[in-house]
N, C-alpha and C positions, 0 to 999 in steps of 0.2 A: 273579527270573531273567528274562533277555530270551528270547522266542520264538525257537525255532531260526533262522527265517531273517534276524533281526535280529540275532540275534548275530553271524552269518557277517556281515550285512554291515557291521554295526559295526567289525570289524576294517578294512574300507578306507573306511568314512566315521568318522575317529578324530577323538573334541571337542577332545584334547588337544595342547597349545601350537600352538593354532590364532589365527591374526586372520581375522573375520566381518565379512561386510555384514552389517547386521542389515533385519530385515523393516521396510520402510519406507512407509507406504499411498503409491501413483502413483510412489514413485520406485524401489522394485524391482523393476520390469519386464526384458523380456529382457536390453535394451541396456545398461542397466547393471548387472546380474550379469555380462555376460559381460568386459565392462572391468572392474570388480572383480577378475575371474579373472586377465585378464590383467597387472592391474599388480600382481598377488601374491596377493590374498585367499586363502585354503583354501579358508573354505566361504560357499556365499552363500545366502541365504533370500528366499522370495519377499516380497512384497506380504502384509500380510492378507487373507487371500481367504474371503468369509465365507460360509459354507456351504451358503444358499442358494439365490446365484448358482454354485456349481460345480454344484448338485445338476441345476439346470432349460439346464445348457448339455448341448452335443451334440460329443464329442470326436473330432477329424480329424486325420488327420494329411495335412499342409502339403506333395506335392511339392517344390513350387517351393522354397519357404524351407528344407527339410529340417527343418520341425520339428514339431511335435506343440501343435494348437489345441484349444483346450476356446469352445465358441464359441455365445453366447448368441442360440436360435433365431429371437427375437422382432426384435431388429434387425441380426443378421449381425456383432455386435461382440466382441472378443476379449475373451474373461474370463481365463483364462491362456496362455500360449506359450509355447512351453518348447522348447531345441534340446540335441540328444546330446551337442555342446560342453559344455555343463555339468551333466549328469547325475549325474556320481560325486561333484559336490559340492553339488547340491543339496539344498533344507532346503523343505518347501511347508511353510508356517503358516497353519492355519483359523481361522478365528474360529466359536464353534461354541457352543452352549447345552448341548446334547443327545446323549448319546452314540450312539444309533442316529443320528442326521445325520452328525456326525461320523464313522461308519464308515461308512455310504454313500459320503461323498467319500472317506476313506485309501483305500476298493476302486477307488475310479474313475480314481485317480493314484499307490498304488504303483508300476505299473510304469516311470513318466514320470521320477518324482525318489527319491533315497538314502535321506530321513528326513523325519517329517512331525511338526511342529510346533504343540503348543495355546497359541493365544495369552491366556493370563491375567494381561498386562497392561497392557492397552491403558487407560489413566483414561477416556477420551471419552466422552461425554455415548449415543453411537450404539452403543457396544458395552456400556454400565453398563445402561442400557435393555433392552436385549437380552439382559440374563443372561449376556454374552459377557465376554472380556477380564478387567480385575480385579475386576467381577462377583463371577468363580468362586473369586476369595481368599474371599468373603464364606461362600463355599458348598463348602466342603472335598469334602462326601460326592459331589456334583456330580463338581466338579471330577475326580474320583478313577474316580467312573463311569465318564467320559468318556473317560481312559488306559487304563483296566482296556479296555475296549471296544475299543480299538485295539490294543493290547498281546496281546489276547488272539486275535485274528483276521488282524493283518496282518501279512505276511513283511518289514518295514523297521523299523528304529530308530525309536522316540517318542520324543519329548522336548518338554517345555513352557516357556514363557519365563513369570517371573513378577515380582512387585514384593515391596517385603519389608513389613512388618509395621514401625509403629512400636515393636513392643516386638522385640528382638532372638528370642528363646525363642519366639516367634511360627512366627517365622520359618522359624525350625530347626526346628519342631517338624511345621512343613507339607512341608518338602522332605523332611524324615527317610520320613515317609508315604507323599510318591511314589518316593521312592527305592526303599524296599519292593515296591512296583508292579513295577518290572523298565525304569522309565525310562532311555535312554540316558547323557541329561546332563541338566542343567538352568539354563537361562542366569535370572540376576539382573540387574533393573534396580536400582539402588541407590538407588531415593526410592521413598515411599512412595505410597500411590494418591493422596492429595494435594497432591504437591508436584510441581511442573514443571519445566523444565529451566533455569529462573533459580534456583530451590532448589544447596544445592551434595548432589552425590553423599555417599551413608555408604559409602565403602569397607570400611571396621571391621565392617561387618556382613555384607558379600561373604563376609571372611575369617574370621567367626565361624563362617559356615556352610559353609564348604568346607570347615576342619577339623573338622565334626562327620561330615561322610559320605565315602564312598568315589568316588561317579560324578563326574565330571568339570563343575564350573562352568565356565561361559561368564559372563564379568563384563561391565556394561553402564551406560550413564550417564555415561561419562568425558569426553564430546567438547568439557565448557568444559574440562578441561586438557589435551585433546591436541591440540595443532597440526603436529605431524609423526610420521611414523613408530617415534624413538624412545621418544616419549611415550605409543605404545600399550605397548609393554614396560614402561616402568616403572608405568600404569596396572595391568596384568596383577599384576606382583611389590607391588603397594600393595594388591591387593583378596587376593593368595594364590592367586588363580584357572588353573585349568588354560587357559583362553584369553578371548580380549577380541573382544566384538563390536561393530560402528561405525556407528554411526546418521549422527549429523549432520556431523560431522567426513568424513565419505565424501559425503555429500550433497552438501558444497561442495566438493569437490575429491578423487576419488574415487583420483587418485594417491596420498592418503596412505596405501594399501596398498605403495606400494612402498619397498623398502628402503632405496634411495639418495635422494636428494630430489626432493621433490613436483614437479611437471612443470608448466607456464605452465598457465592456465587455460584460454587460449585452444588450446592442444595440446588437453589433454582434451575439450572440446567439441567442437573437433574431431574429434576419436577416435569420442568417445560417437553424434554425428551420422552419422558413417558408421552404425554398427551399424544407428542408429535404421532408416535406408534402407535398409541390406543385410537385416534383418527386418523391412521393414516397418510402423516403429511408426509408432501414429496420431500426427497432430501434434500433439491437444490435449494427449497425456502430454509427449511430444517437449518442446513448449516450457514445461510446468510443471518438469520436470526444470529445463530449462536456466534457468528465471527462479531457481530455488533454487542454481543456482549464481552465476549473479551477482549476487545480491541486490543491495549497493547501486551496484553499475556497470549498473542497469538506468536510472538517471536519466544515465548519458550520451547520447550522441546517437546512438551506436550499438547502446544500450538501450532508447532507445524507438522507433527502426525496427523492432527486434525484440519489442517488446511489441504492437504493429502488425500483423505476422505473423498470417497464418493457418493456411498449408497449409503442408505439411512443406519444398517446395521454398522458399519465401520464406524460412524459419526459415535451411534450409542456404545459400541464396545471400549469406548475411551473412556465412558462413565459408565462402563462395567455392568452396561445396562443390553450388552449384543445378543445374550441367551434369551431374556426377554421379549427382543425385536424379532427374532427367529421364532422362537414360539408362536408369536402373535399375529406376525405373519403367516404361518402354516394355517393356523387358527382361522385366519380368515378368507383364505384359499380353499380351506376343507368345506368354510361355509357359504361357499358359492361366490366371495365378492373378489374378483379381478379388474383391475383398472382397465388392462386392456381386453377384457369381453364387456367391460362398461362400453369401451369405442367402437366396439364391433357392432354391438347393438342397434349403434345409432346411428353409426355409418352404411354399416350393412357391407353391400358390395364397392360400396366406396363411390369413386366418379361413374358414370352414368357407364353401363355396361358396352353400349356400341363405340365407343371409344376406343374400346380393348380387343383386339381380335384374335381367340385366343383357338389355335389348332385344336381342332377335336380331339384327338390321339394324346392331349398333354393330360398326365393324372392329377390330380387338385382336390384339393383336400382342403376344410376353414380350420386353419392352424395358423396360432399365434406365437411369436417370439417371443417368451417372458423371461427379460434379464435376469431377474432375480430366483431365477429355476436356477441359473450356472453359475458353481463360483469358480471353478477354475478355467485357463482359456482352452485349454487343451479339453475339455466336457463341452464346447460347444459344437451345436449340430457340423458346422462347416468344418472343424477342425477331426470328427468321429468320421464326416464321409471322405476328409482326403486321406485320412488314415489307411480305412478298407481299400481306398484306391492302391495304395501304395501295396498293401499284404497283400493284395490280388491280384497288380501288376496292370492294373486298368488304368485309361486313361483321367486325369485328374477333372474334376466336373467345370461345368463352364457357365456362366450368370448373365442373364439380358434383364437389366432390370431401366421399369416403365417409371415415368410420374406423372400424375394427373392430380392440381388441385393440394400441391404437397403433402400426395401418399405417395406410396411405392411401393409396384406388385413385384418379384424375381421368377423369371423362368429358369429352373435349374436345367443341365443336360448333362446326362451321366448312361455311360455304359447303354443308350441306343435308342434313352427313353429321354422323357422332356417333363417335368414335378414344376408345379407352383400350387402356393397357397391362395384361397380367393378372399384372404383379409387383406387387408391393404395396412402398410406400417407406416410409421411417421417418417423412418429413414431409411438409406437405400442398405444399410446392413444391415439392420434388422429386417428389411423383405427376403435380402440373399439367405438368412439365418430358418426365417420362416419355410423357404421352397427347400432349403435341407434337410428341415422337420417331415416335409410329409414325403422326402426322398429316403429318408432314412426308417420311416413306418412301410413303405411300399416292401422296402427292403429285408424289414424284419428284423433291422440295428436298434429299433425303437420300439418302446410297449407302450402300447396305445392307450393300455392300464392307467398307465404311469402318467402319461402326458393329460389324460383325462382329470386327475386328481389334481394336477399342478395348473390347471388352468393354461395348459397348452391349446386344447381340441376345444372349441369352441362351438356352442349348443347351437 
């Protein structure tokens, strides 16, 4: 039996004759769940999110973006984001060993997403190691723990995705188990923990095991035969399965959720790029995303501009979408949200203050390095103070920079005095950058104005 409040809510998060994004590492981020949604999907699943980076983050909710940040204290970076857009269809998947960790994180994000998902079976070398993934085929009683744990305690839908057994009866005989449990659904990848996605899929074993239980499969593996939408249906009626979820075939073209045909590639990119902006996303996901979509149109000429790319505007100014990104960025600078005063906040003064023994006589100021204040090299702080050095004939300035706990504070020294910032940065030239910031307002090279508005100076 499912837990009262998972049964209530299983009635409007329903597995059955559903098409799924399936949980994809770096490409089920916000931006694309939420495009998923909109070119059809039902239901979309996150990322693997492995249990204990949800455990050691700090959960916010986002103003400006209207969404809900789980947000990793030590360098101010997003572990997951999640917007009310797609809540009644979301699925979080853990990666998890341990059933007390694993319920720690279901308590920290029930209320954020519909169903929460154990991932057993990931083959990878990172999650086999870890007891995580398909692992926990090897380890039944585990495994079992681990739902009973959450089953037993959280108001949403469980459900685990798993791999099948080379022997069929295996197979059945493991799902039969958790089915007993009060699991929701249970989604099948169709190869076994040893074979890859050049293997072909065993559908015949989907369908072995779906006519032995009652809960609802979610069928998985098919994306060497589906190249369009009707091909997920007939994948579906080839395994028997109450619904199909879509790894790689969405990954290149995430239109194949829609009914009518797939949409140009450069339309989706498009699409996908705005979200990335209107949430936010970092570039580095941004452009792994998009290199996975055009795999081999990345050896054109306007694939390796784009492999070039760094920052999110360069990525969007290839699809003419840079004025946009610059806007929207300013837009949400003006309105208070900065990634790096999100880190400040929660770091505060960073590692524990007697660690740092900082001369009295040194001026300090809480000033943040924000790269994307500079586009040129020659506009950054360090390169404006050796400048003045030079037209004044002073000595060029000199950096002692500390770490503790992988931050890093810079002591600057210039012309008699000693500048540092008391934010702490994730690197050591972004700290040396920081201490030229409040070297160069001491000095009067800098308006304070100015750095105020851009989310330099920090509250």
């Amino acid at each position: 039996m499912l837990n009262k409040g998972a049964k209530l809510l299983s009635q409007r998060l329903s597995y059955c004759d559903k098409i799924i994004l399936a949980p994809m590492v770096r490409i089920g981020t916000l931006p694309m769940r939420l495009l998923a949604l909109k070119y059809g999907a039902d239901i979309v699943y996150t990322e693997e999110l492995i249990d204990f980076k949800i455990l050691k983050s700090i959960r916010m909710v986002n103003d400006v973006l209207n969404t809900v940040d789980f947000i990793d204290p030590s360098d101010g970076s997003v572990v997951f984001r999640t917007s009310p857009l797609e809540k009644e269809n979301l699925v979080i998947q853990i990666g998890t060993a341990c059933p007390k960790r694993a319920l720690r994180v279901a308590q920290m994000v029930e209320k954020d997403v519909s169903a929460i998902d154990i991932n057993m079976g990931c083959p990878k070398e990172f999650s086999i190691k870890g007891g995580m993934g398909a692992a926990l085929l090897s380890d039944p009683e585990r495994a079992k723990s681990i739902l009973k744990a959450l089953l037993d305690h959280v108001s949403i839908p469980v459900t685990c995705k798993i791999r099948i057994f080379p022997k069929v009866e295996d197979t059945v005989k493991l799902v039969k188990e958790f089915e007993a449990l009060g699991i929701a659904a249970i989604a099948i990848h169709g190869r076994t923990r040893d074979e890859r996605p050049q293997h072909p899929v065993h559908p015949d074993v989907i369908r072995a095991v779906a006519k032995e239980i009652s809960i609802p499969v979610i069928a998985n593996g098919g994306s060497r035969e589906i190249a369009r939408h009707s091909d997920i249906l007939k994948f579906r009626e080839e395994c028997g399965a109450s619904s199909v979820m879509i790894a790689r075939a969405a990954e290149w073209n995430v239109s194949i959720f829609r009914k009518g045909s797939m949409l140009p590639l450069d339309e989706v990119i498009t699409e996908y790029l705005k979200l990335c902006v209107d949430f936010d996303n970092s570039a580095h996901n941004t452009k792994y995303c998009v290199q996975n979509m055009l795999r081999e149109l990345q050896e054109t000429p306007r694939g390796k501009i784009f492999l070039e790319s760094q920052t999110l505007e360069q990525i969007c100014q290839i699809w003419d979408l840079g004025d946009y990104c610059r806007r929207k960025q300013l837009e949400y600078q003006q309105r208070g949200m900065f990634s790096r005063r999100e880190a400040a906040i929660l770091i505060q003064d960073g590692p524990e203050k007697k660690k740092i023994k900082l001369d009295p006589d040194i001026i300090e100021k809480n000033v943040a390095f924000v790269r994307a204040n500079y586009k040129e090299t020659n506009d950054l702080p360090k390169s404006i103070l050796h400048l003045h050095a030079n037209k004044n004939s002073l000595k060029l300035p000199t950096y002692e920079t500390c770490g503790e706990e992988k931050l890093f504070r810079s002591v600057i020294s210039f012309d008699g005095k000693r500048y540092t910032s008391s934010f702490w940065e994730k690197n050591k030239k972004f700290a040396e950058q920081g201490a030229a910031l409040v070297c160069l307002l001491h000095l009067g090279l800098m308006d304070e104005k100015t750095l105020s508005e851009n989310g330099s100076i920090l509250e």
